[in-house]
C-alpha positions in Angstrom: -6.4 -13.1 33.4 -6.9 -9.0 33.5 -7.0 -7.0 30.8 -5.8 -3.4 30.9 -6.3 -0.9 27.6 -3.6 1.3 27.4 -4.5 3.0 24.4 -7.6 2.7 22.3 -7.3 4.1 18.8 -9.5 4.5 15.7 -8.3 1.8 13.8 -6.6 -0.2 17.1 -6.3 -0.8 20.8 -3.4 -1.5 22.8 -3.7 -3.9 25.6 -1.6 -5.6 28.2 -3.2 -8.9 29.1 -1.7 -10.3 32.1 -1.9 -14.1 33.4 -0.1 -14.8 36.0 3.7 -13.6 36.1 3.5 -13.3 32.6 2.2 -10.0 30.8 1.1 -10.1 26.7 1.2 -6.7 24.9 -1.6 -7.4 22.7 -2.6 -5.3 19.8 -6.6 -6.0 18.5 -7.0 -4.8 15.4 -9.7 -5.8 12.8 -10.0 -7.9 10.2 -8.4 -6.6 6.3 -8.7 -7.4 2.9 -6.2 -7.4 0.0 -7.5 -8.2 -3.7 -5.5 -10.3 -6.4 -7.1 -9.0 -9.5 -5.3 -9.8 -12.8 -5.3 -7.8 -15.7 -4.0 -8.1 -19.6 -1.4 -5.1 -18.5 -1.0 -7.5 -15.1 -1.7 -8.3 -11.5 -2.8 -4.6 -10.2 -0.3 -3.4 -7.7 -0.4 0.1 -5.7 2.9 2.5 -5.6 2.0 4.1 -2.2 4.1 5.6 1.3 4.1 4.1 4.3 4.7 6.0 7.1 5.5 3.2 10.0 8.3 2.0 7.7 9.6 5.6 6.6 9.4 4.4 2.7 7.2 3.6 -0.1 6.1 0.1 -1.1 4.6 -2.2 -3.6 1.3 -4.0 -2.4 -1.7 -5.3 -3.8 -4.7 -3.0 -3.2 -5.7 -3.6 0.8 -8.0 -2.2 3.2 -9.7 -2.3 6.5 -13.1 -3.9 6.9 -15.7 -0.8 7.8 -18.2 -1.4 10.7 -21.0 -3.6 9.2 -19.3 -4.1 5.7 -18.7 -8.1 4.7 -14.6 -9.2 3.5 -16.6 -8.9 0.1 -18.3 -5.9 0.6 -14.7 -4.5 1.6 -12.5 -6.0 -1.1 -15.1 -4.5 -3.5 -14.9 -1.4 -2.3 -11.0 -1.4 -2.0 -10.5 -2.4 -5.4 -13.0 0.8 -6.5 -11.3 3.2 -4.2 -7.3 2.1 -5.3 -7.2 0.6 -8.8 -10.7 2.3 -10.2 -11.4 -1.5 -11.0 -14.8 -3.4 -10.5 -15.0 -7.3 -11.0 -18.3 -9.5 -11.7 -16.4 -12.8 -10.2 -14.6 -13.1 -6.6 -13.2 -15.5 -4.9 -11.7 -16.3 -1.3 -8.0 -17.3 -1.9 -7.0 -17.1 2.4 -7.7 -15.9 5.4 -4.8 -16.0 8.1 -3.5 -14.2 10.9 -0.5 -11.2 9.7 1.4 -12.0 13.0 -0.9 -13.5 15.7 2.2 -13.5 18.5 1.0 -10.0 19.2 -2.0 -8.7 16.8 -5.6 -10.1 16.1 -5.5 -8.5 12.7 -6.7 -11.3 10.1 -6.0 -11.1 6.7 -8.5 -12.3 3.2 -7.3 -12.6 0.5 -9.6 -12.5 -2.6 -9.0 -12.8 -6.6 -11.0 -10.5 -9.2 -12.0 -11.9 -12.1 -13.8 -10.4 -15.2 -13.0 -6.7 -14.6 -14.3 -3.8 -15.7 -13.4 0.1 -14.9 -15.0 1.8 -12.1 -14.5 4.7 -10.9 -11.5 5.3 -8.2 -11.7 7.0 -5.4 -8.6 6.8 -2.7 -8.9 7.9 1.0 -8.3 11.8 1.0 -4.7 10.1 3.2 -3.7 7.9 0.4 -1.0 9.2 -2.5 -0.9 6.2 -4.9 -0.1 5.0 -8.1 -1.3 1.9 -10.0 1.0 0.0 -11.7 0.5 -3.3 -14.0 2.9 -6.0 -13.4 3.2 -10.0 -13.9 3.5 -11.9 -10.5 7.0 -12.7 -11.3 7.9 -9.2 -12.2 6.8 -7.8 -9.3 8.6 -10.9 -7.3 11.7 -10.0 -8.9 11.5 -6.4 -7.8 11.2 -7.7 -4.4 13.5 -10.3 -4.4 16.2 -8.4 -5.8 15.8 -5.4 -2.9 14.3 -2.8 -5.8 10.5 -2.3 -4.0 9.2 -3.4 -0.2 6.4 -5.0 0.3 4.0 -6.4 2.9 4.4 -9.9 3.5 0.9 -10.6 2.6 1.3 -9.1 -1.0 4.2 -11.6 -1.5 1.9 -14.5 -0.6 -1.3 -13.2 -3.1 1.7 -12.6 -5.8 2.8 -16.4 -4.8 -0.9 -17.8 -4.9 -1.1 -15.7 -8.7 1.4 -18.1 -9.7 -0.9 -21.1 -9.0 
């Protein structure tokens, strides 16, 4: 097998891995978090644009895991950063691939518990809005065509439901 990296990128490389006749365009990305954190008002959900899709969507708060941060340390910080929300209980829901055919990006899910307020802070690059929903409100919205999504928001909104 060679590799060859056509394009390496702050938060991803491009790479054509060849075996063979056969040549994989591979992206590596790292690993993510998204949080599940369930309020009185709701399951918090973030209002934001996304460019690669030319529209805005509906997710639960998600980021990138920084150089030397744990999925905890992350999904802490995430939740601070998006919803201005702070938890004293976590737990790991899932961890999967988003589409492993082509990307290395892997995917934790946590859930929240016992929230407080903290204070938010959203990358300088990120226009959002909370908003407070219950997981079958928000799966309605999508279901009926109202919102997009990211397919792992509709599987945190599905695991709410259990």
């Amino acid at each position: 097998m060679s590799r060859e990296y056509v394009y390496r990128g702050r938060i991803l490389n491009l790479v054509l891995e060849r075996d063979g006749n056969t040549t994989y365009e591979l992206v590596e990305h790292g690993p993510a978090v998204m949080i599940l954190a369930q309020t009185p008002q709701g399951v918090a959900l973030v209002h934001q644009h996304r460019p690669a899709i030319g529209g805005d969507t509906l997710e639960l708060p998600a980021g990138l895991v920084e150089p030397g941060e744990t999925l905890l340390d992350a999904a802490q910080r995430e939740l601070a950063e998006e919803v201005g929300l702070g938890a004293r209980g976590w737990e790991l829901l899932v961890s999967a691939y988003v589409s492993p055919g082509f990307c290395s990006e892997k995917l934790s899910v946590f859930r929240a518990w016992d929230l407080y307020e903290s204070r938010r802070a959203p990358d300088p690059d990120e226009q959002m809005q909370v908003v407070y929903l219950s997981p079958a409100e928000a799966l309605a919205l999508i279901r009926s065509g109202e919102v997009e999504t990211s397919a792992p928001t509709v599987i945190g909104l599905l695991l709410a439901q259990t």
